[in-house]
Residue frames relative to the residue before (quaternion, step in Angstrom):
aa qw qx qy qz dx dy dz
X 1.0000 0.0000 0.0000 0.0000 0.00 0.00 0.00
X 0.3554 -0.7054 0.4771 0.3853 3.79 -0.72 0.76
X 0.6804 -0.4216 0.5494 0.2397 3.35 -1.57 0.96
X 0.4852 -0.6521 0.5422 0.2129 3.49 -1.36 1.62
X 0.6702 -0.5066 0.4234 0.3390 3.49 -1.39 0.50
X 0.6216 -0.5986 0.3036 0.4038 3.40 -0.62 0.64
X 0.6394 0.5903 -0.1023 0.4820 3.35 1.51 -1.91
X 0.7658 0.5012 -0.1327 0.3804 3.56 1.11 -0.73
X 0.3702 0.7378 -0.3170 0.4671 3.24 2.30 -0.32
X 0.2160 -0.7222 0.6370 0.1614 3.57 -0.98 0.91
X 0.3740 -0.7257 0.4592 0.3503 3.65 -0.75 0.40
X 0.4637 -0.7608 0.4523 0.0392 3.64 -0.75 1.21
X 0.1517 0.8264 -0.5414 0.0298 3.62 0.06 0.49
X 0.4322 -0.7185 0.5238 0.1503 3.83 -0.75 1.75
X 0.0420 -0.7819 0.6207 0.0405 3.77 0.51 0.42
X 0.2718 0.8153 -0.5053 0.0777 4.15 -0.66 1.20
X 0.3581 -0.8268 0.4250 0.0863 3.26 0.13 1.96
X 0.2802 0.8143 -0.4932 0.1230 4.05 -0.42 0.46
X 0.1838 -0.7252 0.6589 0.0779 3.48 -1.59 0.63
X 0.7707 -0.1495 -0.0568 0.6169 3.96 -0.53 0.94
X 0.2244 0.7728 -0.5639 0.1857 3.54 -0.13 1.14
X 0.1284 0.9192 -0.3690 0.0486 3.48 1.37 0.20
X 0.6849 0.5548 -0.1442 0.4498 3.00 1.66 -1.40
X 0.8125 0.1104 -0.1288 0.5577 3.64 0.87 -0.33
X 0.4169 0.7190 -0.5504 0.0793 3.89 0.24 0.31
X 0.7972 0.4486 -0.1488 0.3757 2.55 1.21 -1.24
X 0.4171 0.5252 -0.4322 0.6029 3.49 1.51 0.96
X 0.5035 0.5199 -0.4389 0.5325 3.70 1.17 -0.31
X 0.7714 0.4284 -0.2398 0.4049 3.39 0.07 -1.95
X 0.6333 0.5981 -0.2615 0.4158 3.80 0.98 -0.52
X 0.6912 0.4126 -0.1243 0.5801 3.50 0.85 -1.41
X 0.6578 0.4294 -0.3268 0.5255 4.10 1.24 -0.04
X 0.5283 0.6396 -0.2891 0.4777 3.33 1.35 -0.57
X 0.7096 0.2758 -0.1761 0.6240 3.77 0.91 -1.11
X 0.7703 0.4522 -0.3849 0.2324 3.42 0.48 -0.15
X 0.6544 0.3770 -0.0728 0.6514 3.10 2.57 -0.43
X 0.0573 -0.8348 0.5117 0.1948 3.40 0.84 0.00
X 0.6334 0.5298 -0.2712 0.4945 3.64 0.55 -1.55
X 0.7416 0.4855 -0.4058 0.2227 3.52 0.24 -0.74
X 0.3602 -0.7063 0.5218 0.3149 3.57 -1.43 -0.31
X 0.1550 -0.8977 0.3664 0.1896 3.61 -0.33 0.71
X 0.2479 -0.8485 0.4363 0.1679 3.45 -0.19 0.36
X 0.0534 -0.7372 0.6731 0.0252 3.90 -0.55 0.21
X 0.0859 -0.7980 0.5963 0.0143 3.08 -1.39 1.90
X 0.3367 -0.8343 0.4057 0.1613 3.36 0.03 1.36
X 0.0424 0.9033 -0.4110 -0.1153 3.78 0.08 0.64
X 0.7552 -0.4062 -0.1048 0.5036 3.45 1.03 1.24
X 0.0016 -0.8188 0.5666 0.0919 3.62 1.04 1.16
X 0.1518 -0.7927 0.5041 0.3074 3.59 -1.42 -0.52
X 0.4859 0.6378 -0.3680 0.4708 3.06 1.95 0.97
X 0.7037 -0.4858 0.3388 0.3924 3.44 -0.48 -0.43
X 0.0236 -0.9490 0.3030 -0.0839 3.06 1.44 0.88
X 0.6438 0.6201 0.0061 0.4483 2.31 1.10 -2.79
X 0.6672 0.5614 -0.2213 0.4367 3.59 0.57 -1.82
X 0.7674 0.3595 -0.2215 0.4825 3.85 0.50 -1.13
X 0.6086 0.4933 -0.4664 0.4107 3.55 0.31 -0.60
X 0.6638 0.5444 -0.2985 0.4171 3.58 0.73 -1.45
X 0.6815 0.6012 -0.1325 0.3957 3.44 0.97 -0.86
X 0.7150 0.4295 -0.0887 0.5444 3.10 1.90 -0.80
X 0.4811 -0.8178 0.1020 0.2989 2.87 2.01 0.12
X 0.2699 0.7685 -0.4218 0.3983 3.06 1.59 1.24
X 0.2746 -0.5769 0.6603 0.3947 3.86 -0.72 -0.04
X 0.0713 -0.7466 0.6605 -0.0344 3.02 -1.58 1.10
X 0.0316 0.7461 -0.6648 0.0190 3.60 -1.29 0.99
X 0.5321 -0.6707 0.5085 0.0914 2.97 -1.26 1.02
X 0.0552 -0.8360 0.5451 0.0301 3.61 -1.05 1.01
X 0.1128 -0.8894 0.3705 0.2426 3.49 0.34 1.01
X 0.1382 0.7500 -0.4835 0.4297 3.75 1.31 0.39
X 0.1562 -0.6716 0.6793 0.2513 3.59 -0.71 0.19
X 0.6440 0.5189 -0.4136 0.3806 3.56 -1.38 0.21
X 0.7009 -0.4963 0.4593 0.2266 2.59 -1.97 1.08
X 0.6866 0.5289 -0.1725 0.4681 3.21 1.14 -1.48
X 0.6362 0.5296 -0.4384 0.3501 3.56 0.61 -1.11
X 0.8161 0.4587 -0.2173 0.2763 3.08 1.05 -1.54
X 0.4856 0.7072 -0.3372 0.3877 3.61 1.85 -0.02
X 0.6213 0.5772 -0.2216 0.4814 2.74 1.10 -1.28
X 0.6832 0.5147 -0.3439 0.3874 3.75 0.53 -0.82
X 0.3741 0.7549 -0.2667 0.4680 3.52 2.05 -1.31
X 0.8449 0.3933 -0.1740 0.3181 3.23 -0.02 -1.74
X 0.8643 0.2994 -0.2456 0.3208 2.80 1.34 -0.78
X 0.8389 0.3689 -0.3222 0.2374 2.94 1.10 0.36
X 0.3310 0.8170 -0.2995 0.3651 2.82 2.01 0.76
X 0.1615 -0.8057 0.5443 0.1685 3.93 -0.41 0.45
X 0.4137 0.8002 -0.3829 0.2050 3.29 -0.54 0.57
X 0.3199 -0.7620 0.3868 0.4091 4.16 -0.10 0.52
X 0.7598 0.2703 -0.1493 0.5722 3.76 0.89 -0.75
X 0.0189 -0.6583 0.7518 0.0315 4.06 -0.91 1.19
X 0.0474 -0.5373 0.8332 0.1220 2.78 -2.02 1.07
X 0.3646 -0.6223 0.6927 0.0064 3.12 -1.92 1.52
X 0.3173 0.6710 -0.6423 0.1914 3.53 -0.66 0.72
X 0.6520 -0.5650 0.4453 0.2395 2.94 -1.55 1.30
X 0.5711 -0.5562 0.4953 0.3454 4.45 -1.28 0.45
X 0.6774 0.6695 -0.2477 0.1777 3.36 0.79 -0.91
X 0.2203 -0.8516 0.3583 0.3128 3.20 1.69 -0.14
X 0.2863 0.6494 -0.6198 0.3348 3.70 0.64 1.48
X 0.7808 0.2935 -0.3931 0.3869 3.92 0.59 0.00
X 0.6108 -0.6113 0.4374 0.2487 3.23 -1.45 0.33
X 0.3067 -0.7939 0.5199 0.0732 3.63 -0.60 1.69
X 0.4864 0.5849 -0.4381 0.4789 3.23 0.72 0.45
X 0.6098 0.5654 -0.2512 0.4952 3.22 0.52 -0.86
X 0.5027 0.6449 -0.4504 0.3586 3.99 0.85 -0.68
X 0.6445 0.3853 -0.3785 0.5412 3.86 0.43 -1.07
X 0.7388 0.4046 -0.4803 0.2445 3.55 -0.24 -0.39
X 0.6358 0.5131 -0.3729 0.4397 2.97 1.03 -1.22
X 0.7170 0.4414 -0.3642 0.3981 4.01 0.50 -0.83
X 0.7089 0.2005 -0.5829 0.3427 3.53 1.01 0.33
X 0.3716 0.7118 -0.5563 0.2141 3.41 0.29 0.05
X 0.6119 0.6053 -0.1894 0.4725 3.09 1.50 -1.27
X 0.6565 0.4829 -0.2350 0.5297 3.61 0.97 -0.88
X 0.7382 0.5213 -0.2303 0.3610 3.34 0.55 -1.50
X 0.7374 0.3469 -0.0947 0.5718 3.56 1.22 -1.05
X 0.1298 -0.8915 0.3169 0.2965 3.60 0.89 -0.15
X 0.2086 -0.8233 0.5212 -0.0839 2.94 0.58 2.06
X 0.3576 -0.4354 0.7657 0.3102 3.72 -1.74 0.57
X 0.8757 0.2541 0.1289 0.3898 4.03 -0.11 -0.94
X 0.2659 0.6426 -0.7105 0.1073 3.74 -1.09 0.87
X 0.3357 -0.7863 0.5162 0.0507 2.62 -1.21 1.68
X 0.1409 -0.8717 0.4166 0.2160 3.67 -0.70 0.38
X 0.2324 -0.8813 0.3998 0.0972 2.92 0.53 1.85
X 0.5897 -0.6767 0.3725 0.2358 3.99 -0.98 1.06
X 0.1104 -0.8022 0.5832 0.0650 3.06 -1.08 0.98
X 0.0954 -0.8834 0.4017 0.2218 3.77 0.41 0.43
X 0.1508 -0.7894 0.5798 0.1338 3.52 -0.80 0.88
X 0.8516 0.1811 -0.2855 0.4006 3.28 0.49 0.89
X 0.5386 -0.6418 0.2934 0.4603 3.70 -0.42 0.89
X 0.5883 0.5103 -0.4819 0.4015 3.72 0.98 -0.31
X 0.6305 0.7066 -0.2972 0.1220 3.12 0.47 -0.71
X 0.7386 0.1320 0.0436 0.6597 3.27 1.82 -0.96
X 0.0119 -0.8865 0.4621 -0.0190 2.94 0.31 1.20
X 0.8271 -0.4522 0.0495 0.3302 3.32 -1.71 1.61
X 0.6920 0.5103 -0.2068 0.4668 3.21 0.73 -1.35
X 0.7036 0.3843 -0.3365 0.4940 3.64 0.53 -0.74
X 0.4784 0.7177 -0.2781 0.4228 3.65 0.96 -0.64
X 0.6855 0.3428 -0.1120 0.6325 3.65 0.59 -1.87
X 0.4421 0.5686 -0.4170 0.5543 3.99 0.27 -0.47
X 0.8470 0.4144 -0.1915 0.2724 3.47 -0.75 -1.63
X 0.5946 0.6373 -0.2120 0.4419 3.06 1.89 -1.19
X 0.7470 0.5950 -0.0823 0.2850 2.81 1.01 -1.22
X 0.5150 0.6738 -0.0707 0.5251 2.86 1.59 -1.45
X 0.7717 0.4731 -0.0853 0.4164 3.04 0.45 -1.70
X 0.9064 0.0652 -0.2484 0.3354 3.30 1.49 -0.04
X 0.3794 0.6784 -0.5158 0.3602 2.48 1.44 1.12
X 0.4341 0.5847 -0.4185 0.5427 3.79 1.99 -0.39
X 0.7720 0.3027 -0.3868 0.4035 3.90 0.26 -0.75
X 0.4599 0.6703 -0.4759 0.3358 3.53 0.94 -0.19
X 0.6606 0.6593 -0.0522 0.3554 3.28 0.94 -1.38
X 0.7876 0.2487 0.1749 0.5360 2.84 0.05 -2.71
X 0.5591 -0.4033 0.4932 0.5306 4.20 0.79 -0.37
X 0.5015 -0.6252 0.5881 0.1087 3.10 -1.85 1.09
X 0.3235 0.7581 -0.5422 0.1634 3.92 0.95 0.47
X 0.8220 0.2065 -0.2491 0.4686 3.84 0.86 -0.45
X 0.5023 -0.5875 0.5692 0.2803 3.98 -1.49 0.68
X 0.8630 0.3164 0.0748 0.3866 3.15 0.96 -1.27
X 0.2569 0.8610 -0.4212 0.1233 3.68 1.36 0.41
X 0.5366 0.4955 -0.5133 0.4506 4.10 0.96 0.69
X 0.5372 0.5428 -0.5924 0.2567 3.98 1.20 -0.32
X 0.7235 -0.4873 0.4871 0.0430 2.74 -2.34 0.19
X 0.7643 0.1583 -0.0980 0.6175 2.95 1.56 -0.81
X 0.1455 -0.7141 0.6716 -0.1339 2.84 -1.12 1.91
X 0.0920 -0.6888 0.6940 0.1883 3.80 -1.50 -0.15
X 0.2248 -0.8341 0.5032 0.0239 3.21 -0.67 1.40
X 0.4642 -0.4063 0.6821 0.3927 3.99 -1.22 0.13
X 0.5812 -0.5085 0.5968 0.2178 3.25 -2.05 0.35
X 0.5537 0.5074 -0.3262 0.5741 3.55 1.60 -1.22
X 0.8051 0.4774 -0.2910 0.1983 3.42 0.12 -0.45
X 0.4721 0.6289 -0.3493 0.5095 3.16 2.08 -1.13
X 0.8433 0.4355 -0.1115 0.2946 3.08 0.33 -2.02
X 0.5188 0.4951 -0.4024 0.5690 3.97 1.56 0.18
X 0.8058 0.4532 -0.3196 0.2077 3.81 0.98 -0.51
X 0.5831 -0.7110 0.2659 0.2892 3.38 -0.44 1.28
X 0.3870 -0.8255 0.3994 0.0958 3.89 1.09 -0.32
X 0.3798 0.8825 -0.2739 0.0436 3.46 1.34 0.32
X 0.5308 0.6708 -0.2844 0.4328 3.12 2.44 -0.93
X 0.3472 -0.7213 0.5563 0.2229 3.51 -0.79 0.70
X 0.7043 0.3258 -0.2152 0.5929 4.39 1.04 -0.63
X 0.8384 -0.1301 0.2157 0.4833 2.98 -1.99 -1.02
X 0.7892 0.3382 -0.4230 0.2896 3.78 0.21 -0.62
X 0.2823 0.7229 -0.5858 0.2335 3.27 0.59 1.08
X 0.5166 0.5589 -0.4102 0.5025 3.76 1.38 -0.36
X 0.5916 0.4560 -0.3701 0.5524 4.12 1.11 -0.70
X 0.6706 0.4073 -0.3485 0.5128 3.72 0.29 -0.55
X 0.6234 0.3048 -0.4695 0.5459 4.44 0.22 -0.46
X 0.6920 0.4466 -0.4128 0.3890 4.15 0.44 -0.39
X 0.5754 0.5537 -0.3587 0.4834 3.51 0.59 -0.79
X 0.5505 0.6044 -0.4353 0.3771 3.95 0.86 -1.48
X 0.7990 0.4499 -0.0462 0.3963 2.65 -0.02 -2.33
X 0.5348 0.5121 -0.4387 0.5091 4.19 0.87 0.18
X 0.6718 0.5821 -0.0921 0.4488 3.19 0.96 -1.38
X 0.8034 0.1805 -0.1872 0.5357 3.65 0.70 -0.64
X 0.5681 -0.6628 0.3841 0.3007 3.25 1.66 0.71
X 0.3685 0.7191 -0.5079 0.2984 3.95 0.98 -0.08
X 0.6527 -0.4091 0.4786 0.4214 3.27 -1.76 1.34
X 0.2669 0.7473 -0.6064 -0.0509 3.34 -1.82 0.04
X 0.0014 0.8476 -0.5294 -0.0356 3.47 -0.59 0.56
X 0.3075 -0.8410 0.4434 0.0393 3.26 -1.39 0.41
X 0.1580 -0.8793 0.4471 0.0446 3.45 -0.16 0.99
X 0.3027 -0.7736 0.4698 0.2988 3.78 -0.55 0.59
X 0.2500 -0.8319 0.4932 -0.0476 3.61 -0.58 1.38
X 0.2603 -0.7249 0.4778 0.4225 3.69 -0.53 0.64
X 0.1902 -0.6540 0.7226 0.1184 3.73 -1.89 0.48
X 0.0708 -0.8013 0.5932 -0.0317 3.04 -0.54 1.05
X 0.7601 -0.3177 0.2998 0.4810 4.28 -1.67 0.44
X 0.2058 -0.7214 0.5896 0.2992 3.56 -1.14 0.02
X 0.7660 -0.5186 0.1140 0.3624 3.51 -0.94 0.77
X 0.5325 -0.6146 0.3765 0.4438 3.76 -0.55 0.46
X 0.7072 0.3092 -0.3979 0.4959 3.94 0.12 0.11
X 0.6548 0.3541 -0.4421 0.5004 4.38 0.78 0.28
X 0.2786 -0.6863 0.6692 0.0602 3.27 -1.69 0.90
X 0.5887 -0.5959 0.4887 0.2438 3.33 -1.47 0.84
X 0.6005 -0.5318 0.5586 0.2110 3.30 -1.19 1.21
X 0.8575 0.3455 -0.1062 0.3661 3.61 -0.09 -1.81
X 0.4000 -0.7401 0.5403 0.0180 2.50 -1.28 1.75
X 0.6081 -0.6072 0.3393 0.3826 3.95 -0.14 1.16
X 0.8491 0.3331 0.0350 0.4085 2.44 -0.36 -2.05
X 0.7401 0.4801 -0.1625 0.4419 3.99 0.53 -0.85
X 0.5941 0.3814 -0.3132 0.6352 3.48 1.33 -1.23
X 0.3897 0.6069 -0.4008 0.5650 4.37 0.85 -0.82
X 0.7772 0.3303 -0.2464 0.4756 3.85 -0.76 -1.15
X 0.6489 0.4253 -0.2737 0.5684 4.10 0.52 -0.70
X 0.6319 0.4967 -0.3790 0.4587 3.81 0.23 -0.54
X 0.7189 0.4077 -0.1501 0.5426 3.19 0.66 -1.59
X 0.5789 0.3732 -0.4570 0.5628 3.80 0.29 -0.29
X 0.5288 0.6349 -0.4308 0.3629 4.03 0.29 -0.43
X 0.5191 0.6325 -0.3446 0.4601 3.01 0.72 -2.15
X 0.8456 0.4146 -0.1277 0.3111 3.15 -0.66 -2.14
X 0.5934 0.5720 -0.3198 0.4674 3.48 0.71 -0.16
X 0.6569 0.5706 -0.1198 0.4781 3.04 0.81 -1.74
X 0.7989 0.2867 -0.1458 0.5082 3.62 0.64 -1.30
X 0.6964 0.3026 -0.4046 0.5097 3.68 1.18 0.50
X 0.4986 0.4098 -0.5161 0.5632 3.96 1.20 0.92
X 0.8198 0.2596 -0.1863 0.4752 3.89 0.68 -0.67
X 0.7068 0.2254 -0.3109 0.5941 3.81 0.40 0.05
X 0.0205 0.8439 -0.5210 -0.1259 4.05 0.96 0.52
X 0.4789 0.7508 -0.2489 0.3807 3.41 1.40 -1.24
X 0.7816 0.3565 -0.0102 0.5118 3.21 0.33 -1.64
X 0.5713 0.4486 -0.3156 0.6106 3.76 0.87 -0.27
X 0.6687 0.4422 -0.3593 0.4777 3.97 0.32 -0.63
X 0.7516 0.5185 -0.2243 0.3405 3.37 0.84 -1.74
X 0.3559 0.7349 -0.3629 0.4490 3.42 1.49 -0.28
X 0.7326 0.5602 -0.0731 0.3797 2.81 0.17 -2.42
X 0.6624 0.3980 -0.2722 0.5733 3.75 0.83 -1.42
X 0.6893 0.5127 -0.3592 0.3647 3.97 0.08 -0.58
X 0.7028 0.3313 -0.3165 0.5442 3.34 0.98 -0.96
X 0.7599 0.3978 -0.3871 0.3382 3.73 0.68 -0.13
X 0.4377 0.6465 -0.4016 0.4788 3.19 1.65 -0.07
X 0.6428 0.3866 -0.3088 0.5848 4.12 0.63 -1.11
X 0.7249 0.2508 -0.4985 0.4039 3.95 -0.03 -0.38
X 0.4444 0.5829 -0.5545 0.3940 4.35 0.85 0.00
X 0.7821 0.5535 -0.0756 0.2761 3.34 0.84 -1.45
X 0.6079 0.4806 -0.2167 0.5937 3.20 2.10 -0.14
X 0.4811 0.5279 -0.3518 0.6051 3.37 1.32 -1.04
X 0.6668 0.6276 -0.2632 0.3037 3.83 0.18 -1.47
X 0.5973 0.3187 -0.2094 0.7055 4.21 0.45 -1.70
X 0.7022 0.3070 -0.5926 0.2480 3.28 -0.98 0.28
X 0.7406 0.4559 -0.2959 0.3951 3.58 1.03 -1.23
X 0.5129 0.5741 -0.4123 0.4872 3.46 1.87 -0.64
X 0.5365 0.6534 -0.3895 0.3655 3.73 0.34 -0.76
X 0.8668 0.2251 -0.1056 0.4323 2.88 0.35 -1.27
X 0.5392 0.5808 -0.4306 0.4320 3.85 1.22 0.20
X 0.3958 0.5162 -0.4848 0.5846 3.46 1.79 -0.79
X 0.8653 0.3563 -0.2339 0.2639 3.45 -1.11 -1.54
X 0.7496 0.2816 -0.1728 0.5736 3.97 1.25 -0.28
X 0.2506 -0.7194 0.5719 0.3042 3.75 0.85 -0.69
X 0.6168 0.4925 -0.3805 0.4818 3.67 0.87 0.59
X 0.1419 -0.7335 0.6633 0.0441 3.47 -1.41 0.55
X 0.0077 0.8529 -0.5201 -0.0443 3.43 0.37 1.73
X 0.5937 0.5052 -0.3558 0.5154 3.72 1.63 -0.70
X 0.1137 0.8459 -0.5205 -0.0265 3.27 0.41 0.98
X 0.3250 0.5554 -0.5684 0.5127 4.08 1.63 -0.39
X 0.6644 0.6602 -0.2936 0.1914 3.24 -0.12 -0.79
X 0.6398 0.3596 -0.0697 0.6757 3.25 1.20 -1.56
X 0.5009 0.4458 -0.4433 0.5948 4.08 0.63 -0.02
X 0.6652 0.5116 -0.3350 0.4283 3.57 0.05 -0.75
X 0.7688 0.4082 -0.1390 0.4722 3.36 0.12 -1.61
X 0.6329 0.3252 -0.3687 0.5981 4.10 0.87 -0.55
X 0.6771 0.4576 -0.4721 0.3306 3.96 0.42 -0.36
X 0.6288 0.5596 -0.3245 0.4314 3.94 1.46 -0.38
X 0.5590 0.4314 -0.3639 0.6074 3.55 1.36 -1.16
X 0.7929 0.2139 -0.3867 0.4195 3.96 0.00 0.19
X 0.5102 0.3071 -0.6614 0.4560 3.60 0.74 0.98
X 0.2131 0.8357 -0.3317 0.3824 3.66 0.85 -0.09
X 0.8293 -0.0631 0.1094 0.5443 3.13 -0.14 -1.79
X 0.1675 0.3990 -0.6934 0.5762 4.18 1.44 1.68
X 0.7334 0.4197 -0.4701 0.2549 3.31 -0.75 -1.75
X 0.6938 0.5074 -0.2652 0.4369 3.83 0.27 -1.47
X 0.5614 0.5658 -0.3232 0.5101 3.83 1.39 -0.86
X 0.7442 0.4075 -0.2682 0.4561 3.90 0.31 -1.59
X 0.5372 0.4839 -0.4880 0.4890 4.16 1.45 -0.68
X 0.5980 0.5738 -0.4272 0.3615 3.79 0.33 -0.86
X 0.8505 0.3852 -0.1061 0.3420 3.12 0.30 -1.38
X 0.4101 0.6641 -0.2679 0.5648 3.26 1.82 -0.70
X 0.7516 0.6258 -0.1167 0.1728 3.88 0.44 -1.05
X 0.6099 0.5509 -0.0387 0.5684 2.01 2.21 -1.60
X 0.7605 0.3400 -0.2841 0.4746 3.26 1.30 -0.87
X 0.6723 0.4458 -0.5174 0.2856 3.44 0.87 0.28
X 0.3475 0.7561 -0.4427 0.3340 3.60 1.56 0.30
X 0.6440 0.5410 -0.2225 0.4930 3.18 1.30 -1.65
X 0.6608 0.3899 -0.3701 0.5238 4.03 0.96 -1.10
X 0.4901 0.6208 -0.4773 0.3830 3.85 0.68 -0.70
X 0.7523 0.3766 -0.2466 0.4809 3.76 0.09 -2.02
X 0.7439 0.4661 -0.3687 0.3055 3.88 0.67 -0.47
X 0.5777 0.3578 -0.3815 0.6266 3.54 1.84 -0.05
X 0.4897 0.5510 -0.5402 0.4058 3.83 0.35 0.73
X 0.7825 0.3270 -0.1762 0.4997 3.12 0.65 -1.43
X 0.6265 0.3259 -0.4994 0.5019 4.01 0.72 0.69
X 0.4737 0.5157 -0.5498 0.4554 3.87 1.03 0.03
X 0.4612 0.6722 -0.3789 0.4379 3.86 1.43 -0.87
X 0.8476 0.4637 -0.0507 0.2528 3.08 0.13 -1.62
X 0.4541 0.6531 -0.3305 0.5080 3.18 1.83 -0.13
X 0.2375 -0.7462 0.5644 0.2612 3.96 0.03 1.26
X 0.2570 -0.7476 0.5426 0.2840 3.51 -0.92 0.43
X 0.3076 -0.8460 0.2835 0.3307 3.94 -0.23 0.53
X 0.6834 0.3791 -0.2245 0.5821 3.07 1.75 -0.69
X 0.2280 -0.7497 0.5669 0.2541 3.83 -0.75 0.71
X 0.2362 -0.7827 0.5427 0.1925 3.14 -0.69 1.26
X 0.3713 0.5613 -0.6384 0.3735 3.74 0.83 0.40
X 0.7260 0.4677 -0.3307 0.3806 3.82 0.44 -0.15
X 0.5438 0.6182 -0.4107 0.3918 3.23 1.39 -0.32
X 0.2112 -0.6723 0.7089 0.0306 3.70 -1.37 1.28
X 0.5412 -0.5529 0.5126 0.3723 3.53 -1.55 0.75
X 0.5933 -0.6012 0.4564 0.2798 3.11 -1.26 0.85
C-alpha cells in the first residue's frame, strides 16, 4: 500500500497502562514499534515492584509513573496528559495482537470513528478463561440492554480513540471498570464507533493477571447500576415505582376484599403500609421524571464539549496507507 503523505500523517500515541509487567513489556513496546513506527509510545507505570519501569525505558518507550493505584487512575492521567490526534490503548501484558494496530487506526480514519474497539478473539483455551468469559457476557449485555447493542466485546483493552473523544471524556472509574465507563460514554454521546475482531492470545508464563474475578466482577456490575441510574434515570425510577406499585397492590385486595364483604378495615397496619408504598411509588416515578430532564440538560452539555474538542488532524483527508 503507498505510504500516507507526510502532511496528512496523524500523530499516534501507544498509551500502555501497567503494574509488575516485567515479563512482557518489552515484547509489547517492541511488537508496537514495528507495527507503528511513526508512533510514540508511552508506558504508565502505576506502582510496579519489579523492574517494570527499568525495561520499558530500556525498550525505548517514554515512561511516567502514576502513583494512584488503578487501571483507571492511571488512564485518566494518560488522557490527560498525552497530546496526540490518534490513541492506541492496549493493555502491558502482551495478550493482544500489534499488528492489528494499522487496521484498526484506519478504520478509524477512513470512517471517522470517535472509537474502534478491538473486540477479543482467543486463540487458545488459556487465554480466556471461563469465568472471565461468562462475566464479559454478561456485562456486555446488560450495558447493551440499556445503553444500545453497538459492542460484543466492551471489557477489551484495546481500543483506538479520536483526540475529540479522549479529551471530552470525563475519567471517573478509578480500576478495571474503567473500560465499562469509555463504553457507556461513547453509547451515551451517541459517537461513531466500530469494532473489529482482534486475536487475544495467553500472557507469558512468568506475568500474572491483575483482575480479580469475582471483586473486579462486583465493581463492574455496581458501575452498570450507577451508570444506568445517572443516565437512563427514567427507566431506573420506573422500575423502582412498578415493583412498589405491585407490592401496594397485594398488601391492598386483601384489605379491599374484605371492606367490600364487611364494610370494615380491621388490618388497618396494613392499609397504612400498602398506601405508604403506592406513594413511594408515585415519588420514585416523580424523582425518574425529574431526574431525566436533568440528565438531558448534563447529556447536551457533554455533547457540546465533545464539540468543542478542536480536532487537529482532519481525517476527511486521511487516505489508506
Amino acid at each position: 500500500m503507498e505510504r500516507m503523505p507526510e502532511s496528512h500523517r496523524p500523530e499516534i500515541a501507544v498509551m500502555v497502562p501497567c503494574l509488575n509487567e516485567q515479563a512482557a513489556i518489552a515484547q509489547v513496546i517492541a511488537d508496537f514499534r514495528k507495527a507503528l513506527p511513526d508512533a510514540v509510545i508511552f508506558v504508565y507505570d502505576n506502582g510496579s515492584t519489579d523492574d517494570t519501569v527499568r525495561v520499558a525505558r530500556e525498550a525505548g518507550a517514554v515512561v511516567r509513573s502514576e502513583p494512584l493505584k488503578g487501571k483507571g487512575n492511571a488512564m485518566r492521567r494518560m488522557f490527560a496528559d498525552i497530546e496526540a490526534d490518534v490513541y492506541v490503548l492496549v493493555d502491558g501484558d502482551d495478550t493482544y495482537d500489534a499488528s492489528a494496530a494499522p487496521q484498526l487506526i484506519q478504520k478509524l480514519l477512513e470512517e471517522s470513528l470517535d472509537m474502534v474497539n478491538g473486540a477479543r478473539i482467543e486463540t487458545s483455551q488459556e487465554a480466556y478463561r471461563l469465568g472471565h468469559h461468562f462475566g464479559n457476557v454478561m456485562l456486555s449485555s446488560l450495558v447493551a440492554w440499556f445503553f444500545g447493542a453497538r459492542f460484543k466485546d466492551m471489557l477489551s483493552g484495546y481500543r483506538i480513540m479520536s483526540r475529540r473523544f479522549v479529551k471530552s471524556f470525563p475519567a471517573l472509574a478509578t480500576g478495571f471498570e474503567i473500560e465499562t465507563e469509555l463504553t457507556v460514554h461513547a453509547l451515551q454521546l451517541r459517537a461513531p464507533v466500530g469494532e473489529v475482531p482482534t486475536k487475544y492470545r495467553e500472557r507469558p508464563p512468568a506475568s500474572s493477571s491483575k483482575l480479580r474475578t469475582i471483586p473486579d466482577g462486583i465493581r463492574i456490575m455496581r458501575l452498570i447500576m450507577r451508570l444506568i441510574r445517572e443516565e437512563k434515570p427514567l427507566e431506573f425510577f420506573s422500575w423502582a415505582a412498578a415493583l412498589l406499585t405491585v407490592l401496594a397492590l397485594a398488601l391492598a385486595l386483601p384489605v379491599l376484599q374484605e371492606y367490600l364483604a364487611t364494610g370494615l378495615v380491621p388490618r388497618l397496619p396494613t392499609a397504612v403500609l400498602s398506601m405508604g408504598l403506592m406513594l413511594l411509588g408515585f415519588l420514585s416515578l416523580a424523582c425518574g421524571l425529574i431526574l431525566a430532564t436533568v440528565t438531558r440538560g448534563r447529556n447536551e452539555a457533554k455533547r457540546l464539549q465533545y464539540l468543542n474538542v478542536p480536532i487537529r488532524f482532519s481525517r476527511t483527508t486521511a487516505k489508506a496507507e
